[in-house]
N, C-alpha and C positions, 0 to 999 in steps of 0.2 A: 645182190639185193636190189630187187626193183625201187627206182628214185619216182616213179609214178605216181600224182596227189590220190589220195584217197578219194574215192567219187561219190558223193550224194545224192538224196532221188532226193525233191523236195515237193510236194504239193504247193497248189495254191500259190506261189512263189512270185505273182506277177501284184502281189498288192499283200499288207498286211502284216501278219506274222511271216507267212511264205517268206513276204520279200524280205525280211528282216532276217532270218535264219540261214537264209541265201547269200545274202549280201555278207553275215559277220563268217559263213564259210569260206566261201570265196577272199575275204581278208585274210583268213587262215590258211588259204593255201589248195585249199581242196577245191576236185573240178565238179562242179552242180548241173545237173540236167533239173531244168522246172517243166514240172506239168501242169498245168495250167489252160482252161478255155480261153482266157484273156489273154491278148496280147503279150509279150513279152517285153520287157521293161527292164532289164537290165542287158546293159554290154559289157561284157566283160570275156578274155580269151579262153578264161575256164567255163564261161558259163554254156550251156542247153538249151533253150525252148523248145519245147513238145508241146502241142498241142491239142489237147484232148478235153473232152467231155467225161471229167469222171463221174457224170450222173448216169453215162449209157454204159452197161454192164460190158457191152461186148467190145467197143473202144475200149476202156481200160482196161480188160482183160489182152488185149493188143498190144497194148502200148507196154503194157506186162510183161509181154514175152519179148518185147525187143529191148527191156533195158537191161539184158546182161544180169551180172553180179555186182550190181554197186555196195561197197562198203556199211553205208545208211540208209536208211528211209525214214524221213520226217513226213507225215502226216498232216498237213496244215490246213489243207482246202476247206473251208468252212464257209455256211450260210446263217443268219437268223430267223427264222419267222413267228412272231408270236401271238397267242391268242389265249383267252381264257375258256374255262368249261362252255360249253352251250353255242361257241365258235368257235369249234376246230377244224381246221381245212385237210382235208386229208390229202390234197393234190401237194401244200407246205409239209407235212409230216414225210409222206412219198421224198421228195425232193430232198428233204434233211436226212432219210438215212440210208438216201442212194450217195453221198456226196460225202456223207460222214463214215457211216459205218461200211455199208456193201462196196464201197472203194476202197478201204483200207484193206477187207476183207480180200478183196481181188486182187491187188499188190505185194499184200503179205502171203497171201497162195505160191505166189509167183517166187517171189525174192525171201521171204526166210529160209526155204527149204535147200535155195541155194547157196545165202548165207552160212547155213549151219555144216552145208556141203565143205565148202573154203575153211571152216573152223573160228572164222570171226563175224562181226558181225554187231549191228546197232539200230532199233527200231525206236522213233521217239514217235507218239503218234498228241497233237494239241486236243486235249480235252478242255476241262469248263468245270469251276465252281457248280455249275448251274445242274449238273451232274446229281446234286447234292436234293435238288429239286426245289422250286422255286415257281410262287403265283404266276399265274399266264401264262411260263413258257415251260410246259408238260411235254410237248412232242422236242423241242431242242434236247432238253435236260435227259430224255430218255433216250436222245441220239447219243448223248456224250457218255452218259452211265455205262450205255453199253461198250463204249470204248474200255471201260475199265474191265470186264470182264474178258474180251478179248489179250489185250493186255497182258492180262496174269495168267492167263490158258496160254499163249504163246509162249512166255515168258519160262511155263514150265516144262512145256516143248522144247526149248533151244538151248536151255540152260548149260545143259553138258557140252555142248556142242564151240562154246565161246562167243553167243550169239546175248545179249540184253535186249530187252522191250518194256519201256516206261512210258509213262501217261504225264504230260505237264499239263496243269490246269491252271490258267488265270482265272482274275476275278476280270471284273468288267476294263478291258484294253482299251487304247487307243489307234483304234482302225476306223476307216472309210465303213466298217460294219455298224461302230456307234452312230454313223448318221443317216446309217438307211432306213428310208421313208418307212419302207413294214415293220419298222419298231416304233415308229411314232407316239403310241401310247404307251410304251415302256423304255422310258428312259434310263441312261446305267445309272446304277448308286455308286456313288464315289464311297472307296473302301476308308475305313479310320486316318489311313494316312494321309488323304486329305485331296488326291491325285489319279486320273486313271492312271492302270500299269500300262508300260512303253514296250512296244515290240520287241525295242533291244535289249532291254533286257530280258524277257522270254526267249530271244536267240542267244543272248549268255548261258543259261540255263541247256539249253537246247545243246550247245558248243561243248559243253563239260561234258555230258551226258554220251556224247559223242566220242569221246577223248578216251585213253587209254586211264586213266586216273579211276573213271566211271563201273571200270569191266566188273566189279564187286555190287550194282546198283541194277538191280533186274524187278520187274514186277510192280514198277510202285506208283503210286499216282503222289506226283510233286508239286502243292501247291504255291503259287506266286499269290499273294492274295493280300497282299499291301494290309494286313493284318486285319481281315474281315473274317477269320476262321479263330481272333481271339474270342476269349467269352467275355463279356460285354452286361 
């Protein structure tokens, strides 16, 4: 039996969620390649840096074919931009579902099919409340809804095969995302519980999901939502 750690793709991994799902893998044992534009920001002897533009199709279609059969692929790379009816940017809209969707899409071309090949296999891709839809940010929420549909279309694809594909959605996080300038006129709502949610724990969630425990949990969009989905 191979002693070899389990290996992960992780998006976005150089700040944020990324880096949080990255970092509690890496505590766990498993070896992480991050893909990521930005720099790379963790040292560690399991970890990767790759460096890639998952906005340009044909780079992460690249970067696709060279990462093997990893065990995982977590999903995290994500942007904000928001606006309301009557200012919609469609160069911001472009951007948000080249980075969100059409990368995932590109990834999961690549690596579930190989996943499903080997007989195991684990797709977490970071969706969004916001999914749910929400004043001013139409073009986000319609990035992340579509994750969900992907999700479950995959999900029924790989099912037989020993492969899972779920959706985690926060409510408004605590990342370098809440203080960027292109949200300045939408600031997050802090959820009932009083607190944004913390990256790490969306890489606990993330880590389960992962886990041999999870292989019965396919399909599903899992909200973290510090109790902003009770009724009210």
């Amino acid at each position: 039996m191979s002693t070899e750690p389990r290996r992960a793709v992780v998006t976005g991994a150089s700040s944020g969620i990324g880096r949080a799902v990255a970092g509690r893998l890496l505590a766990d044992g498993w070896q992480v390649t991050g893909l990521d534009l930005a720099p790379g920001v963790i040292t560690h002897p399991l970890f990767t840096h790759v460096a890639v533009d998952l906005t340009d199709t044909s780079a992460t279609a690249r970067a696709a074919a060279a990462l093997g059969t990893p065990y995982a692929l977590v999903h995290a790379a994500g942007v904000l931009r928001v606006a309301p009816l009557g200012r919609l940017n469609s160069d911001d809209g472009t951007l948000m579902w080249r980075l969100h969707v059409d990368a995932a899409m590109r990834l999961a071309d690549v690596l579930l099919p190989a996943m499903a090949q080997a007989g195991s296999g684990r797709v977490v891709l970071i969706g969004s409340r916001v999914a749910q839809g929400k004043a001013g940010r139409s073009q986000y929420a319609a990035t992340k809804a579509a994750l969900l549909g992907l999700a479950r279309s995959w999900a029924a694809e790989v099912v037989a095969s020993g492969v899972t594909v779920n959706v985690v959605s926060p409510a408004a996080t605590q990342t370098a995302m809440t203080d960027d300038p292109a949200r300045r006129d939408a600031t997050p709502v802090l959820p009932p519980i009083g607190r944004l949610i913390q990256p790490d724990e969306i890489a606990s969630l993330v880590g389960y999901l992962l886990g041999p425990a999870a292989a019965a949990i396919t399909g599903q969009d899992i909200q973290i939502c510090g109790g902003a989905s009770l009724p009210r």
